[in-house]
N, C-alpha and C positions, 0 to 999 in steps of 0.2 A: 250757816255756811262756814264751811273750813276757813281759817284765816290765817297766814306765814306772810314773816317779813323775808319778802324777796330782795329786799336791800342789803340782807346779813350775810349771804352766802359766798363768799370770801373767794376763793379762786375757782367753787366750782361754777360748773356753769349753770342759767337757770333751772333747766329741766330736773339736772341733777341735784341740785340743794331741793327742789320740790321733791322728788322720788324720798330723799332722804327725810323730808318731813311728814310724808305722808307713812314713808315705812315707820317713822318712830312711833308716831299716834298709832298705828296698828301694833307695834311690837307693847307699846305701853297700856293698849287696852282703853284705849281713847275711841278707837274705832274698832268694833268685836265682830266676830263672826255671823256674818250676813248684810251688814251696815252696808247702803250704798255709796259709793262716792258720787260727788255732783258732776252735774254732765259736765262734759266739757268744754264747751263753749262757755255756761255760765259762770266756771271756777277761773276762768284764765279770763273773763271781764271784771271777776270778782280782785284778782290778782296781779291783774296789769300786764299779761303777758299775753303771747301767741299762742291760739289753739295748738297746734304742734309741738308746743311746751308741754302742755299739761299733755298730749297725747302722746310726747315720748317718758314721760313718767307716769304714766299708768301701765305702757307695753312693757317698763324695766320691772313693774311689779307684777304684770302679768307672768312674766318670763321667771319670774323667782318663788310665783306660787305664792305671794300675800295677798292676792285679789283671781277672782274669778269674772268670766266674761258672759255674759247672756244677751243674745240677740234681741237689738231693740229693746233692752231692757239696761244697758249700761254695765258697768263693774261694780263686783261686791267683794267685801273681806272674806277671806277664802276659811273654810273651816279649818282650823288648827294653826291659823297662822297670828293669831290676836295672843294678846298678852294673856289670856285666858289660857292659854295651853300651854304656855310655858310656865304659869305657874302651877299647872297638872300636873307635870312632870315630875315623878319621884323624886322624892331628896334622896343623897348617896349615903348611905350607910358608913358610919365609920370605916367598918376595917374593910370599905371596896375603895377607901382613899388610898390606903395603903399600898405602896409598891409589891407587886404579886413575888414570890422568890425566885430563885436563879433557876434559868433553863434547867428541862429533865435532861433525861436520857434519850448552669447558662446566663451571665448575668444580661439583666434589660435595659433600654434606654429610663425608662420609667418606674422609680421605685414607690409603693404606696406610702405617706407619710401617716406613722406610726406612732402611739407614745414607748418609743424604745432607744437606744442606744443608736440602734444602726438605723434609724429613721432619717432620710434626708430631709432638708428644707426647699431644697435645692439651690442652685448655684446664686442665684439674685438673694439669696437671706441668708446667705452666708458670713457672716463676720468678717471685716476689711483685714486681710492677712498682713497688708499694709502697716494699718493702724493697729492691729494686734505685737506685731516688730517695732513700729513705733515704740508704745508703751513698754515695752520689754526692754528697749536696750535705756528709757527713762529709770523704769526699776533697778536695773543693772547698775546704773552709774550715780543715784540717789539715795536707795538705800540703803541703812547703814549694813555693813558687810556681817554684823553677826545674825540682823534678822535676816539674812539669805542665807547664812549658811551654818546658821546653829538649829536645833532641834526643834521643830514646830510643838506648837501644842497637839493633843491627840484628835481634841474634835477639831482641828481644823486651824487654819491661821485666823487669830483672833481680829484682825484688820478685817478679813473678806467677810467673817461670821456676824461683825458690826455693820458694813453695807448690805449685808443679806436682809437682816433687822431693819434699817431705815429702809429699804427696797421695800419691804414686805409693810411696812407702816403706811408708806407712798400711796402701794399700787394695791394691797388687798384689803387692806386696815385690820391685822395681825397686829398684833403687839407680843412681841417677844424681847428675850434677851441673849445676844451673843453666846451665855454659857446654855442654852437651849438648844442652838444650832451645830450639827454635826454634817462635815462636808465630809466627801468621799469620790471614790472613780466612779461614778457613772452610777446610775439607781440599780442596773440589778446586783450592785457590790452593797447596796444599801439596804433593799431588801432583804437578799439573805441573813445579811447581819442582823435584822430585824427580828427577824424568825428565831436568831440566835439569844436574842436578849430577852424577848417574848416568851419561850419556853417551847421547846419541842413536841412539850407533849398539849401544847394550845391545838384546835383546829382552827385553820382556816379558813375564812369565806370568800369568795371571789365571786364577781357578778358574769352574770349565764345572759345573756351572750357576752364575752368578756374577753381579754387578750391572751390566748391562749401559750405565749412562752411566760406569761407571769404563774399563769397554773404550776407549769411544768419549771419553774425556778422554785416555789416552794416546798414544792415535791419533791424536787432535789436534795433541798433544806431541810429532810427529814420529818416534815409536819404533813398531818394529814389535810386534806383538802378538798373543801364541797362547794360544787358549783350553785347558785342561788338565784332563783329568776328575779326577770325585771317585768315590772308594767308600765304607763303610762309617764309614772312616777321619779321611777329608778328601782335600787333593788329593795325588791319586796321584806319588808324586815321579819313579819312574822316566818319567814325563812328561813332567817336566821336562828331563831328559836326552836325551829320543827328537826333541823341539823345538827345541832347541837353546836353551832358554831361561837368562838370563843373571839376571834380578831377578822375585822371587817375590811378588807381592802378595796376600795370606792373611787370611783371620777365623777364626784357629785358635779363640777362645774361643766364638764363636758363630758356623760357618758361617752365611753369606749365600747365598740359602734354603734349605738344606736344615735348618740348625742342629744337625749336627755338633757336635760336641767335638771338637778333634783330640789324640788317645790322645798320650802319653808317648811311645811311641816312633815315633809317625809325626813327634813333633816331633822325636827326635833324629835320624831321618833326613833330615828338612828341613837341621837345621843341620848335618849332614856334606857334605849337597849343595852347600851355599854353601862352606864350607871347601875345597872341592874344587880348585877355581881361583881364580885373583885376577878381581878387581871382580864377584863374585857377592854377591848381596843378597837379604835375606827383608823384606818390608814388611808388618809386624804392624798389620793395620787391627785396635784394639779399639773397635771402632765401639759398641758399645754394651755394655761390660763393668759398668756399674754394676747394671743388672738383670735378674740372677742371680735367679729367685725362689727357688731351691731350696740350697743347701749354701753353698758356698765357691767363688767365681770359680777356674777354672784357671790356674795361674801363666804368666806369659808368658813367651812364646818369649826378650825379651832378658834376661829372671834369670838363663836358665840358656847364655847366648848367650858363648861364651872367645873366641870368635876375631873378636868384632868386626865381623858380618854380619848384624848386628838392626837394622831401622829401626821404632820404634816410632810407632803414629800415634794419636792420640783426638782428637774433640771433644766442646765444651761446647754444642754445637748440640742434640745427642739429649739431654741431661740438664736443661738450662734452658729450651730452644724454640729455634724457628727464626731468630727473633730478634736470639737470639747468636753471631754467627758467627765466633765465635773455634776454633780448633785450635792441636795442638803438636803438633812430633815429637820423639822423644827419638831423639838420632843416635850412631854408633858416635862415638868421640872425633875419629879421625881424619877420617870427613865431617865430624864438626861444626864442625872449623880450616878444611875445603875452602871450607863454604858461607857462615862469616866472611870468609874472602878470593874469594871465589867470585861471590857473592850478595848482598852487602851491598847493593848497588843496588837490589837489588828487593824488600827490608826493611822491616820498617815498616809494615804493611798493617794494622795494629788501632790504632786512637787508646791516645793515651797514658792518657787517661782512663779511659777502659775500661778498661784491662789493670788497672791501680790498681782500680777498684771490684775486679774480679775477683778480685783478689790478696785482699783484704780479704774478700771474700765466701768466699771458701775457706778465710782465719787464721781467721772469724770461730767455725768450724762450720756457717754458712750451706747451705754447699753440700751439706754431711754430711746435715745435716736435712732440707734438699730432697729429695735422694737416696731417704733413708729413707721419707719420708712417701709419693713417688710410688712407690716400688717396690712398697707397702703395698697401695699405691690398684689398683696395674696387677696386683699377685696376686690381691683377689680381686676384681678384674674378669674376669681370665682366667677365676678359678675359673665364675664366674656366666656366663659366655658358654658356657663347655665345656658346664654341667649344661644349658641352655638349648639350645644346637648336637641332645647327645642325647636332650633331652626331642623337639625337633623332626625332626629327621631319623631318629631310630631308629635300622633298621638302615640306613640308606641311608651314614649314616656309617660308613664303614669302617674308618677308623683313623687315632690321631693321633699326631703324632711331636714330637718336640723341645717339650715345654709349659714347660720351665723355663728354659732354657739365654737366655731374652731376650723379648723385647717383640713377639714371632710365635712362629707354630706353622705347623705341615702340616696342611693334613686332605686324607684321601683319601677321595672319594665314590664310591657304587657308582651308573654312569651306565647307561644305556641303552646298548649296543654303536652307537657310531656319533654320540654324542654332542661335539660339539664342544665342548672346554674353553676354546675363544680365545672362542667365543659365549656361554660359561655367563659368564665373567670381565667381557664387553661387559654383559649383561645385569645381573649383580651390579653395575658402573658405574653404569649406569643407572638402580640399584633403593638407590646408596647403600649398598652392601653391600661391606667393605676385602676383598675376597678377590681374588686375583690367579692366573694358571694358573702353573704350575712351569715350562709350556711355554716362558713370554715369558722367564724365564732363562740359558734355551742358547742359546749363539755361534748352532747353527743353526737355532734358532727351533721345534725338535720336540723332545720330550722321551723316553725309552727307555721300554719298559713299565712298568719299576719304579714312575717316574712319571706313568704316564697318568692323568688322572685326578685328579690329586694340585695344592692349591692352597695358598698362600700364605696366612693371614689375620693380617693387623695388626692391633691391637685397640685400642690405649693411646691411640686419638685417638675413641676409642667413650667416649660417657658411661655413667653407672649408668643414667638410663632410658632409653637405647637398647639395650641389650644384647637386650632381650622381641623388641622389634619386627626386630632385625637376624636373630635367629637367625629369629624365624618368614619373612620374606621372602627370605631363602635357603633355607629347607623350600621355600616354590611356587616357586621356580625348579628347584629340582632337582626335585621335582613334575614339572615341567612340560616339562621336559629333552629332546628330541629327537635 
């Protein structure tokens, strides 16, 4: 029988020091692929805890792809997620350490929430403008007068890039360092630049179904670009190989639409794929990792990232408002020396003042509490929209996917054969209603059976008394559906 001292686990709480002990024995090869875990009633009398301990740290591994479920049969270690597979994993070839060289040659009441710039949260997860003025005229009248008005450093003011770092120690368990982090206006100013450092003549990958002005900003950026399907999983890696793609742009922790997880070992396949050859890259979009409404965010691709082919990206745009259009990447070491000598020129994009409040609003806990309170807000908003969806559509509602994992969900509707989903999407436009078709996400504009039928809904820019009236006038369209 499994054995943890549940008395050690220091501020997490039980479930979660259990999740964390049972991931280690799996990550270390203690438990290998196939191994059952012990039922659960027996482990949590074995343990001194609540079945519902041990039952929400099995669901956090379930969720993260290091155990598999089988009916009446209990959980097992998932294949590829034991320590077994991570010592599979190619070792990096000297010169793919090595830094690659320098680049070649009408509006609605309801906006869908997006990972983008102009994505709302809506009005209740907005950042206190208050408290935001607050802090600003503290900055103003506290710090010393030449850090406000002498010349920032290029990646960023080193105060905000040092609470990025503890933020990211806190809430993801990253371990970086300040000269790592590069802030900027908003991600698609970071992207591009990305592209720019990466080398032009890299291709791109983008995941199929996937957010289609990220396409069309690289494209921009001069690099070529191929769309790469997803399964179960997320995206398919041997795809990336059949394409010829060179840099991986990904939302392992909440695909973009479908909302995915991406399992344990599709991540350590990703990062062998990058290992493979030099100037291969994974670009970890955690576009909206703060709300998780259910367990423990999934660890990110660069925690467990040796060889130095993690680009990490977030913004404060999805977590504060649109507003804020601050982002950061946290870069392997060796781009981060490329884009100091590289990029300094095109540095600087967030006022000095900003970064400062910002820095201060994240030491403050500010930002924690925000966090918390909107995450509060948008669970049970979600909850009240769901019961409302099935109080109105019944069975018409077929099934819904991804409710925890972020700030959208799927629904699948059961339509009319011959129903257009690009016109049900026009009509919900027009009726006010954030549902979007799964369709408008693929490269080629149609989507496979799987997704016929199957829409996008944003919610977190929905008020409490809008939920009644949203779900009833998406019942009469689907009513009404031809």
């Amino acid at each position: 029988m499994l054995t943890y001292d549940m008395g050690r686990r220091g501020s997490d709480t039980l479930y979660a020091h259990l999740y964390k002990c049972l991931r280690a024995d799996i990550e270390s090869a203690r438990l290998v692929a196939g191994d059952r875990l012990p039922p659960k009633r027996r482990l949590a009398e074995h343990l001194g805890v609540s079945v519902i301990t041990v039952e929400a740290a099995y669901r956090q591994l379930l969720a993260e792809g290091y155990v598999e479920s089988a009916e009446r049969r209990g959980y097992f270690v998932a294949r590829g997620a034991s320590g077994q597979a991570r010592a599979a994993r190619p070792l990096v070839p000297s010169h793919a350490m090595a830094s690659g060289p320098a680049h070649g040659s009408g509006a609605q009441r309801f906006v869908p929430t997006l990972p983008d710039e102009e994505a709302e949260l809506g009005s209740a997860g907005l950042f206190s403008l208050r408290n935001w003025a607050r802090i600003t005229r503290e900055v103003l009248a506290e710090e010393d007068e030449r850090s406000l008005l002498g010349q920032t450093d290029p990646l960023g003011s080193p105060r905000l890039r040092a609470a990025i770092c503890r933020h990211l120690a806190q809430t993801r368990g990253l371990a970086a360092t300040p000269d790592q982090v590069v802030v900027g206006a908003g991600s698609k100013l970071l992207d591009a630049m990305l592209a720019q450092l990466l080398g032009r003549d890299l291709c791109f990958a983008v995941e199929d179904p996937g957010y289609p002005q990220l396409r069309r900003l690289y494209q921009a950026s001069g690099v070529r670009v191929v769309p790469v399907g997803m399964d179960v999983a997320g995206l398919v890696v041997d795809g990336l190989r059949s394409n010829g793609a060179d840099v991986a742009h990904v939302t392992p922790s909440h695909q973009f639409p479908t909302g995915v997880v991406m399992p344990v070992g599709r991540r350590y396949e990703l990062l062998a794929w990058a290992a493979e050859r030099p100037r291969r890259y994974v670009v970890e979009d955690d576009y909206d990792c703060e709300f998780r409404l259910s367990g423990l965010p999934a660890p990110t691709l660069q925690s467990v990232d040796v060889a130095g082919r993690v680009i990490y990206t977030n913004t404060f745009t999805k977590s504060l408002g649109p507003a804020f259009r601050v982002a950061y990447a946290v870069l392997p070491e060796a781009l981060a020396r490329r884009w100091r000598d590289e990029l300094s020129f095109a540095s600087g994009t967030v006022g000095t003042v900003d970064q400062l409040v910002l820095a201060r609003v994240i030491e403050s806990g500010s930002f924690e509490r925000h966090v918390n309170r909107t995450r509060t807000r948008c669970r049970h908003l979600r909850d009240r929209l769901l019961l409302a969806l099935e109080g109105e559509l019944g069975v018409r509602l077929a099934d819904v996917r991804s409710k925890d994992a972020g700030l959208h969900f799927v629904l699948r509707l059961e339509l009319p054969s011959g129903t257009s989903d690009q016109e049900l999407e026009r009509a919900c436009r027009e009726a006010g209603v954030p549902l979007r078709a799964m369709s408008g996400f693929y490269a080629g504009g149609e989507a496979p059976e799987a997704d016929r039928h199957a829409f996008v809904m944003s919610y977190s820019s929905l008020g409490e008394s809008d939920v009644a009236s949203v779900a009833a006038r998406l019942a009469a369209l689907v009513r009404n559906a031809r």
